[in-house]
C-alpha positions as CSV (number, residue, x, y, z in Angstrom):
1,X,18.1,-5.9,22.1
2,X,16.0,-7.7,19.7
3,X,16.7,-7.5,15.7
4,X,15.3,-4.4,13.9
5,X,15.5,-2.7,17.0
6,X,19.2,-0.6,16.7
7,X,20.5,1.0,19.7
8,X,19.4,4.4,17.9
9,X,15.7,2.9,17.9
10,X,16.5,2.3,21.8
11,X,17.7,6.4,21.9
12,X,14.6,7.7,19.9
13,X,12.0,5.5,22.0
14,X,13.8,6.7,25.3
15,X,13.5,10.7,24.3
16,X,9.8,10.2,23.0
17,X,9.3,8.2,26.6
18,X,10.3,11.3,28.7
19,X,8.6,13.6,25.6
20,X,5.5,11.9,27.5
21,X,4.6,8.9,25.4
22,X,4.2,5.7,27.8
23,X,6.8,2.8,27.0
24,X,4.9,0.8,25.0
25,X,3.5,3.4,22.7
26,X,6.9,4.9,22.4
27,X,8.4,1.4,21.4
28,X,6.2,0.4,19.3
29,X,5.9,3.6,17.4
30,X,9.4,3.6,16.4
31,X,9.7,-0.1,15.4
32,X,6.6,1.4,12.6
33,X,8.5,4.0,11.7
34,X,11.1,1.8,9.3
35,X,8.3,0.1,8.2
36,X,5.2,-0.2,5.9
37,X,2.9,-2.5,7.6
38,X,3.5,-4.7,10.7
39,X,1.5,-7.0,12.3
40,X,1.1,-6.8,16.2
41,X,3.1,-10.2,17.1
42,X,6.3,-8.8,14.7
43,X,5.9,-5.6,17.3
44,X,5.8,-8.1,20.6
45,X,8.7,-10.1,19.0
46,X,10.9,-7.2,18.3
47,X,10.6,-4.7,20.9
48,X,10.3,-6.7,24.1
49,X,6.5,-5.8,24.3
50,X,3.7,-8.2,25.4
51,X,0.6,-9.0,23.6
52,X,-1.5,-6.4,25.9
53,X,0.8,-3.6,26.1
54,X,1.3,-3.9,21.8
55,X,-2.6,-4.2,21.8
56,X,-3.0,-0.8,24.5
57,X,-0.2,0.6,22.4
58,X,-2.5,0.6,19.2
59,X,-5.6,1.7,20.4
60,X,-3.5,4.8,21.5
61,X,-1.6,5.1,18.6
62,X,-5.2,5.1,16.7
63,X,-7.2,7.2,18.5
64,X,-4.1,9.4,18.4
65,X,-4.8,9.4,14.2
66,X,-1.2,8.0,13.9
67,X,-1.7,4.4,12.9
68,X,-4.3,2.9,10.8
69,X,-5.7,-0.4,11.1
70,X,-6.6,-2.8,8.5
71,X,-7.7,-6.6,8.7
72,X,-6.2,-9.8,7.1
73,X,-7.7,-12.5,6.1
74,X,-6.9,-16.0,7.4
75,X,-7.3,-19.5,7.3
76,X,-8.8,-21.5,10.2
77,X,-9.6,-20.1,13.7
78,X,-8.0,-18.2,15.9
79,X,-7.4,-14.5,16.6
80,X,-8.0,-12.4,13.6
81,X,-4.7,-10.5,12.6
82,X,-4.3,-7.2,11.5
83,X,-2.2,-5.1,9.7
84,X,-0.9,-1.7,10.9
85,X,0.8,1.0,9.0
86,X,1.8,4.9,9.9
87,X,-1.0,7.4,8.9
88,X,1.0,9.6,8.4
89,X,5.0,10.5,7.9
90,X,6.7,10.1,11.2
91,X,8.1,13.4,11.2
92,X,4.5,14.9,11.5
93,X,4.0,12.6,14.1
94,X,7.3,13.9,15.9
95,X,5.9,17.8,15.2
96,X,2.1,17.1,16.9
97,X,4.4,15.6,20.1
98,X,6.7,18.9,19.5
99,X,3.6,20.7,19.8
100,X,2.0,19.5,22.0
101,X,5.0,19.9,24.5
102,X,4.7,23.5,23.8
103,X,1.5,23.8,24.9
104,X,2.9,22.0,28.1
105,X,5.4,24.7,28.6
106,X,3.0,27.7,27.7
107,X,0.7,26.5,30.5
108,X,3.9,25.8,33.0
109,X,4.9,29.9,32.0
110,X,1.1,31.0,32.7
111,X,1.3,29.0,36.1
112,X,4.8,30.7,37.3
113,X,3.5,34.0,36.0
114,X,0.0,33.6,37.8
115,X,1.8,32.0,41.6
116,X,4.6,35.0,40.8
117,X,1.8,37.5,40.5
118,X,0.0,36.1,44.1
119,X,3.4,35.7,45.8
């Protein structure tokens, strides 16, 4: 276990991994949640991540709405680096995945009800 990453932090990303969220995405989300902005290589160092999956992590967690995205300015060459932050509070966040899982269910009840009903 790496520092900043509690064996709670381990619990939550485990539940949000078999909520559906892939491992990355669930990792790095909580690691952000403690936290006003990160940078990417904070998230690789701290949650046993690799460059790619952090970077595959983001684009999700963006086009999701969940993150936003902002660029920092550096000296010299290199990669640019940016700064991430939570769009919004991470309870929200949890109540869209509640949601969405209920959707899941309500389509899981139609299907029994429908493969009942042709039984």
């Amino acid at each position: 276990m790496k520092e900043g990453f509690t064996k709670e932090d381990e619990k939550l990303a485990e539940v949000l991994q078999r909520a559906g969220l892939p491992r990355n995405v669930a990792r790095t989300l909580v690691y952000m949640k403690k936290r006003d902005e990160v940078k990417s290589i904070e998230i690789e160092k701290n949650t046993d991540l690799r460059q790619p999956e952090v970077s595959i992590a983001m684009k999700y967690l963006r086009e999701k709405g969940w993150i936003t995205k902002r660029d920092i300015k550096k000296e010299g060459k290199g990669r640019p680096v940016h700064g991430y932050r939570l769009a919004k509070p991470f309870p929200k966040i949890i109540a869209e995945i509640e949601k969405d899982l209920e959707g899941e269910i309500k389509k899981i009840e139609k299907l029994i009800k429908e493969l009942e009903s042709l039984a």
